[in-house]
DRENVEXMAR-212579 format. One record per residue (C-alpha): x, y negated, z. Coordinates in steps of 0.2 Angstrom, whole numbers, padded with zeros to 4 digits, always signed. Layout:
N
XYZ...
END
This chain:
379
-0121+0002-0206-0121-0001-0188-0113+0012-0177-0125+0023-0167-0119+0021-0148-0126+0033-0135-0136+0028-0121-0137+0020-0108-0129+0006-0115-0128-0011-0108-0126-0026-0120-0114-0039-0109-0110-0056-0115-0095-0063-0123-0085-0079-0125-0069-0085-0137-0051-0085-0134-0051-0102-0132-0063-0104-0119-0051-0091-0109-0036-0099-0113-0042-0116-0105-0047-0109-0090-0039-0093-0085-0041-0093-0065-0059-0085-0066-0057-0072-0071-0044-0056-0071-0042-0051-0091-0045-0031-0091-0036-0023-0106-0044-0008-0111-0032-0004-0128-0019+0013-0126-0006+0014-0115+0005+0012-0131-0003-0003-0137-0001-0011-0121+0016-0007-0119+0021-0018-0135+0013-0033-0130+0000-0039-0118-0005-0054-0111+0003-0059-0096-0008-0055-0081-0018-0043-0088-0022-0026-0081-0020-0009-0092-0036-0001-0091-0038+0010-0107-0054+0018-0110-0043+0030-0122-0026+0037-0116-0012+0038-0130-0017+0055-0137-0035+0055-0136-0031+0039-0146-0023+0048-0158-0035+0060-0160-0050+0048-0164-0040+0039-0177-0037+0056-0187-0056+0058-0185-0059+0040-0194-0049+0042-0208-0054+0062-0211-0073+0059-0206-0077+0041-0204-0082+0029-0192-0096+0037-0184-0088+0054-0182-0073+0043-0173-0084+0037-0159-0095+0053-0156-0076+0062-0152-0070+0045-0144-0087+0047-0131-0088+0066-0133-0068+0065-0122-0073+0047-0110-0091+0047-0108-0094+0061-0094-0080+0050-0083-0085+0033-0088-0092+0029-0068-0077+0036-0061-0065+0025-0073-0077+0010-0071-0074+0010-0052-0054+0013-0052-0053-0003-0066-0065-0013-0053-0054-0007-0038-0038-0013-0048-0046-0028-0052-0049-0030-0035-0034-0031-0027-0027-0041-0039-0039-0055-0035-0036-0052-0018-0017-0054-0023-0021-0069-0033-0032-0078-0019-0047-0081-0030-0063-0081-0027-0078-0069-0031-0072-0055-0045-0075-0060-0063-0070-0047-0077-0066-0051-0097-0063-0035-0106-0054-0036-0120-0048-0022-0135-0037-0025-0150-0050-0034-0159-0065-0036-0148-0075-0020-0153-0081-0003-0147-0069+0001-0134-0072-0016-0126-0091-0016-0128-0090+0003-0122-0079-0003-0107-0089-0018-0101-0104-0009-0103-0097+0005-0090-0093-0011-0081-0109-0018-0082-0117-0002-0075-0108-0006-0058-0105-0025-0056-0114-0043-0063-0099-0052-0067-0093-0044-0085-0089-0050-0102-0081-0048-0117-0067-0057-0125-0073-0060-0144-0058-0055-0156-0050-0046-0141-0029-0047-0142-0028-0051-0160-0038-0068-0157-0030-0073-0139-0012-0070-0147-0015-0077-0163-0020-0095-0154-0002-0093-0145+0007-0088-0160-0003-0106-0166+0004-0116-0151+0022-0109-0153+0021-0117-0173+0014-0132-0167+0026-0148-0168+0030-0150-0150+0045-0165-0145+0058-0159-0135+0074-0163-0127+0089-0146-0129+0102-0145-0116+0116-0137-0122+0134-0134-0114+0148-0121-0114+0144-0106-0107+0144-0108-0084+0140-0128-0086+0126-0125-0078+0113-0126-0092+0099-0116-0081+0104-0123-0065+0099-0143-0073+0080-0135-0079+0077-0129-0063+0081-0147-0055+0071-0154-0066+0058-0142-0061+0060-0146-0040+0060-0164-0046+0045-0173-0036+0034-0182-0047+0039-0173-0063+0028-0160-0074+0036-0143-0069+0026-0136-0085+0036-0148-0096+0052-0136-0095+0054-0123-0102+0066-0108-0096+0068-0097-0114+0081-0086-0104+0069-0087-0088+0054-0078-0100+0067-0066-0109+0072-0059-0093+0093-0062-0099+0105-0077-0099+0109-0074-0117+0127-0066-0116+0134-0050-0115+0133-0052-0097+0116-0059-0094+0105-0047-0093+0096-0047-0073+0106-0034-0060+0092-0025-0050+0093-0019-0033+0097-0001-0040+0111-0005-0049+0102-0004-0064+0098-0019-0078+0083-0027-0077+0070-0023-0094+0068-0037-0106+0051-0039-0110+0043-0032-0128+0044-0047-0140+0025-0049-0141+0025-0051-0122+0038-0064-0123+0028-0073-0136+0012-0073-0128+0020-0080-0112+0029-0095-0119+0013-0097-0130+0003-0099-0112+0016-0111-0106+0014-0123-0121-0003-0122-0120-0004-0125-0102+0010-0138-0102+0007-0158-0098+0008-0170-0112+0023-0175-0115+0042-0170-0121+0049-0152-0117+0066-0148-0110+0072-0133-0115+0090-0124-0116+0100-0123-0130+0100-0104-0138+0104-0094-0150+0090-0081-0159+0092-0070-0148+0091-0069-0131+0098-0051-0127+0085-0041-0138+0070-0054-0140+0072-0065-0152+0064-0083-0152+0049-0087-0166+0060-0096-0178+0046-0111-0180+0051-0115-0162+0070-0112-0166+0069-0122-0179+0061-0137-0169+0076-0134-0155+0089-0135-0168+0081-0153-0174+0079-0159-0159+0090-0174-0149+0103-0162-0138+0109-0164-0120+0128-0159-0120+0130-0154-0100+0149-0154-0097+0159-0147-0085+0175-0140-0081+0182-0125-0082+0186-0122-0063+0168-0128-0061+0160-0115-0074+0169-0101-0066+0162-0106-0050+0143-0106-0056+0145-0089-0066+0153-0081-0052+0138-0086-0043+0126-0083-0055+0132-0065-0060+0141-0058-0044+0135-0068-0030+0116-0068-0034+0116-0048-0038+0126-0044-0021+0114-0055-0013+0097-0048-0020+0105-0029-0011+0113-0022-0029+0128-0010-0022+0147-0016-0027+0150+0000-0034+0134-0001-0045+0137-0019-0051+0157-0017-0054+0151-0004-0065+0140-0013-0075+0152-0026-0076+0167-0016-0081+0152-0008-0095+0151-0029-0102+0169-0032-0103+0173-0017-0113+0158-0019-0126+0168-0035-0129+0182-0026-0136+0180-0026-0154+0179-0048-0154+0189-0049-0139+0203-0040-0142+0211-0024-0135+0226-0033-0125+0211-0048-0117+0200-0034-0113+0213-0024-0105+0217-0039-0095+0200-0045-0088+0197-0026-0083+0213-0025-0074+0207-0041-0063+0190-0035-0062+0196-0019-0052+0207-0027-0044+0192-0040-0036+0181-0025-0032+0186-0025-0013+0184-0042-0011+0168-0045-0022+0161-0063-0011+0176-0070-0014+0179-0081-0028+0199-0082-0027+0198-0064-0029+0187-0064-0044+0191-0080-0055+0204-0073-0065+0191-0061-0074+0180-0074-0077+0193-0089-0082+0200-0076-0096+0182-0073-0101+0176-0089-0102+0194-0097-0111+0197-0085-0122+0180-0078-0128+0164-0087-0125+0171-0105-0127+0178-0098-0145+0162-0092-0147+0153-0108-0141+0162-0120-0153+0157-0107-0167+0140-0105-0164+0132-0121-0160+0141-0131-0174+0135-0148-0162+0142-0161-0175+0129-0157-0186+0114-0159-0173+0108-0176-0165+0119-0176-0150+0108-0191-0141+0121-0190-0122+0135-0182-0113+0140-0180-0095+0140-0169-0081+0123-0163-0073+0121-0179-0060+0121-0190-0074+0113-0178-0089+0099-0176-0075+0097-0194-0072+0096-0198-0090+0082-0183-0098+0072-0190-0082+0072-0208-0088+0068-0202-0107+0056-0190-0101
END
């Protein structure tokens, strides 16, 4: 039976995922599911504009499976209908300004639910009411995410750099990134995406002193999706990881692919790796306005959840160093013994553990000049 909508009701059109996903810059993707829904995963760029909030959600669900579907959208219009102009023109205003942000031209909306029915047809049309430019994404999130889940299981070639832990893994992508000439879209930064470096201490330092939130694990899934999809043909670089990358954990097709894939080994020393990871997790903080204070804290937090693997006596001694860098924090002297007992006595343990590189196709070896030089002539 087909569901009794009330009136006025404006039929607008529709087009496939797949149309979107090969060309996104027109238009600005309006999300119309619950605050909830959004919140465990979304596609990136897209605005939350729910036509029901969390509870009114809620409450339409009980009426469906109690009283069935047409009961569920007389209560779902009975608590949004009377607003619908005034929700219509904040979601066009939003929309505006993040067109303006984006620098594109005339506004362009595609509304899209969980799976492309009432809520976006019910949206667009409240749309539609106000504005020419509105249609709807046929299959709504389930289709767009399901083509990216699609392009992360596709077979895709690939070079993995890999290295101890402060060789300068992240620094070598982003070189290859800035290089002239080569396809930026090719490399693919998974701790970039995850929002963490991968170790207890990689998680982002904000200017408040607090860690930076990891995305959901659908939002980081849709985004690398988008980057395959967008990227240049041609072989990937990527960095070496485990599953996880703090709390998100990478779709094990694509794991799978990095872990037969020919490996990178980026070396380096170890007065070197203390260098880059003082730089890369006291240095970089300080310098994007976190307080000492706030940092050192956060810091001393990582060491000690260390304990149990580290040991009590190592982990003693790395805090004992760390407070004693605190009133010099720029300064490297003062800081590289923390880092050097870190580094020697528990990641590169853990390294020559975990990444078991005599069973892998190790295809080259050297420091960053010369692993550079070679993954640009292969790639």
């Amino acid at each position: 039976m087909i569901p009794k909508l009330p009136q006025p009701y404006i039929e607008t059109p529709a087009i496939d995922a797949e149309v979107f996903l090969r060309d996104q810059s027109p238009w600005v993707l309006i999300d119309v599911r619950a605050p909830v829904e959004f919140a465990q995963g979304h596609i990136p760029g897209a605005i939350s504009c729910p036509v029901l909030n969390d509870e009114e959600r809620h409450q339409v669900g009980l009426t469906y499976k109690q009283q069935g579907q047409q009961a569920a959208i007389d209560l779902g219009c009975a608590l949004v209908w009377r607003d619908r102009a005034v929700r219509a023109r904040e979601w066009i205003e939003r929309a505006q300004g993040f067109c303006d942000q984006r620098g594109t031209g005339s506004l362009k909306l595609l509304v899209s639910c969980w799976r492309g029915g009432l809520r976006s047809q019910l949206a667009a049309s409240w749309l539609a009411e106000l504005m020419p430019e509105v249609v709807r994404l046929n299959g709504g999130y389930k289709s767009l995410r399901g083509l990216l889940l699609n392009e992360i299981a596709a077979p895709h070639r690939m070079h993995v750099v890999s290295g101890m832990t402060g060789s300068g893994k992240t620094l070598l992508l982003h070189q290859l990134m800035n290089d002239a000439g080569f396809e930026r879209s090719r490399i693919i930064d998974l701790e970039g995406l995850a929002r963490h470096r991968g170790s207890s201490f990689g998680h982002g330092v904000g200017v408040d002193g607090q860690r930076i939130v990891q995305p959901s694990q659908q939002y980081f899934e849709n985004e690398l999706g988008i980057l395959l999809h967008k990227r240049a043909k041609g072989p990937l670089v990527v960095e070496d990881e485990s599953t996880l990358i703090g709390h998100v954990s990478i779709p094990h097709e694509f794991r799978n692919q990095m872990h037969a894939a020919p490996v990178v080994v980026l070396e380096a020393s170890l007065d070197d790796r203390v260098a880059i990871t003082f730089q890369e997790y006291v240095v970089e903080p300080l310098e994007r306005g976190c307080d000492v204070d706030a940092l050192w804290k956060i810091l001393a937090e990582n060491i000690a959840a260390l304990e149990r693997r580290f040991g009590g006596k190592d982990t003693a001694a790395a805090l004992g160093f760390l407070e004693g860098g605190r009133g010099s924090p720029r300064l490297l002297s003062q800081q590289e013994a923390w880092i050097r007992i870190l580094l020697d006595r528990y990641y590169d343990r853990a390294y020559a553990k975990s990444l078991q590189l005599a069973e892998r196709n190790v295809v080259f070896r050297g420091e960053r000049r010369a692993c550079h030089e070679f993954l640009s002539s292969q790639i």
